[in-house]
C-alpha positions as CSV (number, residue, x, y, z in Angstrom):
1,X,-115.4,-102.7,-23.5
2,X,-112.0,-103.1,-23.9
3,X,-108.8,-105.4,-22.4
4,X,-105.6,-105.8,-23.1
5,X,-102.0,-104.5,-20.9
6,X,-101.7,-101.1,-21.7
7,X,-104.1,-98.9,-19.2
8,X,-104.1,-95.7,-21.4
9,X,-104.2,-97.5,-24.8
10,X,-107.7,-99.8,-23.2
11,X,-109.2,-96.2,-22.5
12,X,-108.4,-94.8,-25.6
13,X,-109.3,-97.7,-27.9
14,X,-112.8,-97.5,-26.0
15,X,-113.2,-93.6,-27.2
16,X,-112.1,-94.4,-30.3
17,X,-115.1,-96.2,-30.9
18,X,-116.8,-93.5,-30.3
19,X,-115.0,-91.0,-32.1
20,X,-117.9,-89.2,-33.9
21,X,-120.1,-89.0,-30.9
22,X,-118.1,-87.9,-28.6
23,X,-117.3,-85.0,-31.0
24,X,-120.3,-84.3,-31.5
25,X,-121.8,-83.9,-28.3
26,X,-119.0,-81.9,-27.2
27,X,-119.4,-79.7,-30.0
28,X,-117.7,-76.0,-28.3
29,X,-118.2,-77.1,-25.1
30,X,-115.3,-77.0,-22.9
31,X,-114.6,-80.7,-21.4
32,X,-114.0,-81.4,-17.8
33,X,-112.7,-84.6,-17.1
34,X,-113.2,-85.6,-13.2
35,X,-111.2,-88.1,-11.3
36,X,-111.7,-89.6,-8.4
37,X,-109.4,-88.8,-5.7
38,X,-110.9,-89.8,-2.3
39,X,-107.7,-89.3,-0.5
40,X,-104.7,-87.5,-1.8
41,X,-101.8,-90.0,-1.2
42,X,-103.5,-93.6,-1.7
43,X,-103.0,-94.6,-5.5
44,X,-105.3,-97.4,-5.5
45,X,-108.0,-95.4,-4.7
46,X,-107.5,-92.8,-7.2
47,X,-108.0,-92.0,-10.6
48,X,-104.6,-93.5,-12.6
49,X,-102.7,-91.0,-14.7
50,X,-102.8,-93.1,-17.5
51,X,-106.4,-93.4,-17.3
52,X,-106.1,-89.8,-17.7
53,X,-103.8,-89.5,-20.5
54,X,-106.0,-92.0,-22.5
55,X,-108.3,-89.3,-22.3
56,X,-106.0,-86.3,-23.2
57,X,-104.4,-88.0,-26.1
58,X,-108.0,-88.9,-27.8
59,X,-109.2,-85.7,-26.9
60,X,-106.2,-84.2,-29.1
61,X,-106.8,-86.7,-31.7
62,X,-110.1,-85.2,-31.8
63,X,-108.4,-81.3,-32.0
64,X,-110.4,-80.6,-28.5
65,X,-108.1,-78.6,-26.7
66,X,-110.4,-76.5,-24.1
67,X,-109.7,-79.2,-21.3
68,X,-109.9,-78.6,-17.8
69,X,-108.7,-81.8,-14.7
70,X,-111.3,-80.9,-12.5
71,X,-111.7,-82.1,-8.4
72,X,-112.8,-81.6,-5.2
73,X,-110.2,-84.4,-2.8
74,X,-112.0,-85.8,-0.3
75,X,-109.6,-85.5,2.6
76,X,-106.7,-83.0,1.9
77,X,-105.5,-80.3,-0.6
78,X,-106.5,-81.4,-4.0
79,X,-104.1,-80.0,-5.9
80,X,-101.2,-81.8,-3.4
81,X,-103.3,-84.8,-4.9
82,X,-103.0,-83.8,-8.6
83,X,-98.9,-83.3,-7.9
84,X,-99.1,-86.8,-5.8
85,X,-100.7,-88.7,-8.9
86,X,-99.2,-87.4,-11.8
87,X,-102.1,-85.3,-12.8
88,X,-99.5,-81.7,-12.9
89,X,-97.5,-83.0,-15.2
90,X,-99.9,-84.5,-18.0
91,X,-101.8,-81.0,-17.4
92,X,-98.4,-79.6,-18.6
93,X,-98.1,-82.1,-21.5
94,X,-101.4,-81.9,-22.9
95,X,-102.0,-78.2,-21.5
96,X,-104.8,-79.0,-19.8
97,X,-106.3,-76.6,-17.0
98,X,-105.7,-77.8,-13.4
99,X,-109.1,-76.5,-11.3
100,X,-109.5,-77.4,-7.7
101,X,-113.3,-77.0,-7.0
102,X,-113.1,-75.8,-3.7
103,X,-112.1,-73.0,-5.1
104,X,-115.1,-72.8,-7.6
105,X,-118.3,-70.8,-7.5
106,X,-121.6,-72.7,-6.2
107,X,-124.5,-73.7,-6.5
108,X,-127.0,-75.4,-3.6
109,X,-128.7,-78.2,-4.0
110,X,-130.6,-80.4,-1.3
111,X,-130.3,-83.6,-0.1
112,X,-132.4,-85.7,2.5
113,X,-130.6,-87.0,6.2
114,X,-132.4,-89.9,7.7
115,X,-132.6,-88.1,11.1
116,X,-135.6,-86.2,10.7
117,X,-136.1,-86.3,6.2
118,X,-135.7,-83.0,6.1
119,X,-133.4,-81.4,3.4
120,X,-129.9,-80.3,3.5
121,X,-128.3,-77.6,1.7
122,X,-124.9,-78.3,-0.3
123,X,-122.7,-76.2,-1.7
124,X,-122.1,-77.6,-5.0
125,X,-119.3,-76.9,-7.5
126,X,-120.7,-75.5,-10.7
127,X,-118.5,-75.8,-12.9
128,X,-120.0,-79.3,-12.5
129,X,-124.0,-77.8,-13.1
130,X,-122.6,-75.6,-15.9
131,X,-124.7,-76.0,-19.2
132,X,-121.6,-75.3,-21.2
133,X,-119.5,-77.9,-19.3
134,X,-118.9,-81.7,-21.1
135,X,-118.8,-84.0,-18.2
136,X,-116.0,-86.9,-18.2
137,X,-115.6,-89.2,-15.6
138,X,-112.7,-90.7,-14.8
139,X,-112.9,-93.4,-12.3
140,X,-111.7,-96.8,-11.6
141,X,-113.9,-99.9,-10.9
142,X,-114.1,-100.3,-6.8
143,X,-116.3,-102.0,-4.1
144,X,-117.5,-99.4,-1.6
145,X,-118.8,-99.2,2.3
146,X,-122.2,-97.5,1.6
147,X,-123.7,-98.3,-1.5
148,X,-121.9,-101.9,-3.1
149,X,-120.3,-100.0,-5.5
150,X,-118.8,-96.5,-6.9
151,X,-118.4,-95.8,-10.0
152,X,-119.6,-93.1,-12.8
153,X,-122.1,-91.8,-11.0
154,X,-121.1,-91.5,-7.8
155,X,-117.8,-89.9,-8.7
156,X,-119.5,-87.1,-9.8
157,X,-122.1,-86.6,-7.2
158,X,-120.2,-87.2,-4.3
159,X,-116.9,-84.7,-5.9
160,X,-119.2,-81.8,-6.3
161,X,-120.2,-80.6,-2.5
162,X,-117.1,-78.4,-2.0
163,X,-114.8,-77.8,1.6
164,X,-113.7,-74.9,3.0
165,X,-110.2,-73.9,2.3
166,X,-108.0,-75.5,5.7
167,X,-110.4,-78.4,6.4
168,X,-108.6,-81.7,7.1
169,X,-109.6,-85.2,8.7
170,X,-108.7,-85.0,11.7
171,X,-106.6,-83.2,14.5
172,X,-104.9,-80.1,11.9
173,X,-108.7,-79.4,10.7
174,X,-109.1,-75.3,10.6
175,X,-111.5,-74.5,13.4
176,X,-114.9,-74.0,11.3
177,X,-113.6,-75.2,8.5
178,X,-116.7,-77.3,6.6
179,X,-116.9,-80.0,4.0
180,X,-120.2,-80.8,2.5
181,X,-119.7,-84.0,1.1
182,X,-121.0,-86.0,4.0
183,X,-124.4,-84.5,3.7
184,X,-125.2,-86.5,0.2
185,X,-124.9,-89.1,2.4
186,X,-127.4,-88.5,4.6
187,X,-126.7,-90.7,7.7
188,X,-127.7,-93.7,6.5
189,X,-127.6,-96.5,4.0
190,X,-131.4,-95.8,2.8
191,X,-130.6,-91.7,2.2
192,X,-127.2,-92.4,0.2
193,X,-128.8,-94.1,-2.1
194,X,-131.8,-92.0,-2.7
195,X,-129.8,-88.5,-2.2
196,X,-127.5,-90.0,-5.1
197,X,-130.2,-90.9,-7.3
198,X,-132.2,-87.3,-6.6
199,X,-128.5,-85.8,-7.2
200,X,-128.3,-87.7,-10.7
201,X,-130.9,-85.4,-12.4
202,X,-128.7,-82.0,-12.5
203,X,-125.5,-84.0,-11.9
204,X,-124.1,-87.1,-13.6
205,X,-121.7,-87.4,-16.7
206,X,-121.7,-86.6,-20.2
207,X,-119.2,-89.6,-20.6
208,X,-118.3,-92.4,-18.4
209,X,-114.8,-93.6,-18.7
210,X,-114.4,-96.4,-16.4
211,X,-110.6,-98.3,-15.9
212,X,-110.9,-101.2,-14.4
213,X,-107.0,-102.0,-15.1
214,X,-106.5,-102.7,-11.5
215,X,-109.5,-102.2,-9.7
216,X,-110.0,-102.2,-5.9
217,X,-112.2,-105.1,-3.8
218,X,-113.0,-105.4,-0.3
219,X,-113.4,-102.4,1.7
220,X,-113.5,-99.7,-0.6
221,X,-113.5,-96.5,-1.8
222,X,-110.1,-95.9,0.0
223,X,-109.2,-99.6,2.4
224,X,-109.5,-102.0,-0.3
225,X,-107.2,-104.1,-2.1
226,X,-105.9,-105.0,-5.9
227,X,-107.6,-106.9,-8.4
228,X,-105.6,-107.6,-11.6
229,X,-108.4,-106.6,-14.2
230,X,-107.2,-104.9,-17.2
231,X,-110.2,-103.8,-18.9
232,X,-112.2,-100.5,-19.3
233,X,-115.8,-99.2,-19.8
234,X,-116.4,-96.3,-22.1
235,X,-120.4,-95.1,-22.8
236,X,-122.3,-91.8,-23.8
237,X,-124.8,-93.7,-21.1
238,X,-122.7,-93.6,-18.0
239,X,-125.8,-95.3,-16.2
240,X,-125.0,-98.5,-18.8
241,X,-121.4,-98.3,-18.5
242,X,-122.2,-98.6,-14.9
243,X,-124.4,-101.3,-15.1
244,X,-121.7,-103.1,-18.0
245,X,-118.9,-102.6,-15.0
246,X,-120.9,-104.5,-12.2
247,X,-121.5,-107.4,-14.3
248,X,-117.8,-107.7,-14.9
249,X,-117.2,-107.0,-11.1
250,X,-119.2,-109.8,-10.6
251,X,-121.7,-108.0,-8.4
252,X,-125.7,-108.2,-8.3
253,X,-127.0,-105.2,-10.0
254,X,-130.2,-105.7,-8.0
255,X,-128.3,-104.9,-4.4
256,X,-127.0,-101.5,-5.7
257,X,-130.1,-99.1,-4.7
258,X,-129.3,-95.8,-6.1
259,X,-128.5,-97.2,-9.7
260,X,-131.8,-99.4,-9.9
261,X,-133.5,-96.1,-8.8
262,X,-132.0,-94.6,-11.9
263,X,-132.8,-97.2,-14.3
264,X,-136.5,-97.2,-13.0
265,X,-136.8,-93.4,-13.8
266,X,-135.1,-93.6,-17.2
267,X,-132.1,-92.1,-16.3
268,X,-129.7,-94.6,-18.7
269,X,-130.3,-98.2,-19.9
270,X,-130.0,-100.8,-17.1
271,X,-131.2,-103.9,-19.0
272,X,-128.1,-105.7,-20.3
273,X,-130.3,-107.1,-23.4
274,X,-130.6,-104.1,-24.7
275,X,-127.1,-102.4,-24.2
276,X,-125.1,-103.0,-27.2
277,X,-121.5,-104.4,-26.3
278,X,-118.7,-103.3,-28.7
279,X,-115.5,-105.3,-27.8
280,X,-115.5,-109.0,-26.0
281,X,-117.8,-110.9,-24.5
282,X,-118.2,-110.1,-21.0
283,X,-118.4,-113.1,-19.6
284,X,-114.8,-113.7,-20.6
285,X,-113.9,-111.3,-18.3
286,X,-115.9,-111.3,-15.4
287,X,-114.0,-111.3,-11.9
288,X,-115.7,-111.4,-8.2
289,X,-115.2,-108.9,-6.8
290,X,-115.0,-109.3,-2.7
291,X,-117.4,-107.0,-1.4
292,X,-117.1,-104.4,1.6
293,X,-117.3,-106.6,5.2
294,X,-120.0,-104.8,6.7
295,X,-122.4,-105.4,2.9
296,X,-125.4,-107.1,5.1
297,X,-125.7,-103.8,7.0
298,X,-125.5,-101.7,3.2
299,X,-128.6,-104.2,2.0
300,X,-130.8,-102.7,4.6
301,X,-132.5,-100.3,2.3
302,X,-134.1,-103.5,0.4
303,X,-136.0,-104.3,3.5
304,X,-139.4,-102.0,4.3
305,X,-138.9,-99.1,7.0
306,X,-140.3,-100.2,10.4
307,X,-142.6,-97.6,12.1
């Protein structure tokens, strides 16, 4: 963990840490670093360029040059999104690849829907799947409708089911134009958090870069506001970094479902005992976080199903 004022200098100090590892299990992959950009023209919920250039400037200090900015935007033209957020012209500085997954080839995978259990196919990006790609993602801390909490984890799952080229929100949507993302979701509060956990075993990052600069409370991913933070999460274990960044969010672990399920099937370390913190003490930099309003309907998967 690391804090301090300089957005891009936290994330790079936290891979610097790491210097030798990270190298290492890159090795001649090529790297994909994933933001998150749930809408295309809302900063706070996106991915912050300087998060990104943190990245981009230790990955040069490390010589790994192969480096592709890699998303699928929720709810418009993703690379309008990469222009909106500064993402075009770091890609330029750094010369980085710009890839817009709904362009990508795919791959299906399945999830559950709560209205009959029955499996769903997504189209997934592979690029995402691919044996030869080294996963980063790139996300900010934030509070979220369905699940508590989005972070690592979710930013990847949940940016890999791919649209069709013209869908939109809305009125403009091309007629038959389909986005998959709402099917890891699965109708309800109980799938999400299982369809992300099932999701986690072919998809989930190689590195977890969390930037919890200014981080977003309240009704999150996208309707939530500011919270002065200025610290940032780095791990090899992006289920630990995720664990490290809700203790510092000030959130229960135990009311986030699909990271306990996780932790239970040995996906990453959950237990804060036994996660090694390099940097300072967390408790010196714990906030709390306002959660989404309607969090007493998200708790509903703790309670057993009624027949």
């Amino acid at each position: 963990m690391t804090t301090g004022d300089d957005r891009a200098g936290n994330v790079f100090q936290g891979l610097e840490r790491f210097r030798k590892e990270i190298a290492s299990a890159i090795g001649h992959k090529r790297v994909v670093i994933k933001p998150n950009n749930v809408a295309i023209d809302r900063p706070l919920c996106a991915t912050d360029s300087a998060c990104i250039e943190g990245i981009l400037e230790f990955l040069k200090s490390i010589g790994k040059n192969n480096v592709v900015i890699a998303e699928s935007a929720a709810s418009g033209p993703t690379l309008e999104g990469f222009s909106n957020y500064g993402y075009t012209a770091l890609a330029g500085k750094y010369g980085a690849q710009l890839l817009d997954l709904d362009t990508d080839q795919v791959e299906m995978l399945y999830a559950c829907d709560e209205t009959d259990f029955r499996p769903r196919g997504i189209r997934m990006a592979r690029t995402l799947l691919d044996k030869d790609s080294f996963v980063i993602s790139a996300t900010r801390f934030k509070t979220h409708d369905r699940v508590v909490a989005t972070l690592s984890l979710k930013n990847i799952v949940v940016g890999a089911p791919v649209k069709d080229p013209g869908f939109r929100w809305g009125r403009d949507n091309r007629p038959g134009a389909r986005n998959d993302k709402p099917l890891t979701h699965g109708s309800g509060f109980r799938a999400i958090n299982y369809n992300l956990f099932s999701l986690a075993f072919r998809l989930h990052p190689h590195l977890a870069v969390l930037d919890g600069y200014e981080g977003m409370e309240g009704n999150g991913p996208v309707g939530g506001t500011p919270v002065n933070h200025r610290v940032a999460v780095v791990s090899l274990d992006w289920l630990a970094a995720d664990r490290v960044a809700t203790e510092l969010m000030g959130i229960d672990f135990a009311t986030i479902g699909y990271l306990n399920f996780c932790g239970q099937a040995g996906l990453g370390e959950t237990d804060l005992t036994k996660i090694e913190i390099l940097g300072p003490p967390l408790t010196d930099h714990k906030r709390a976080y306002k959660l989404s309003d309607n969090i007493d309907k998200q708790l509903i998967w703790l309670k057993p199903m009624k027949a």
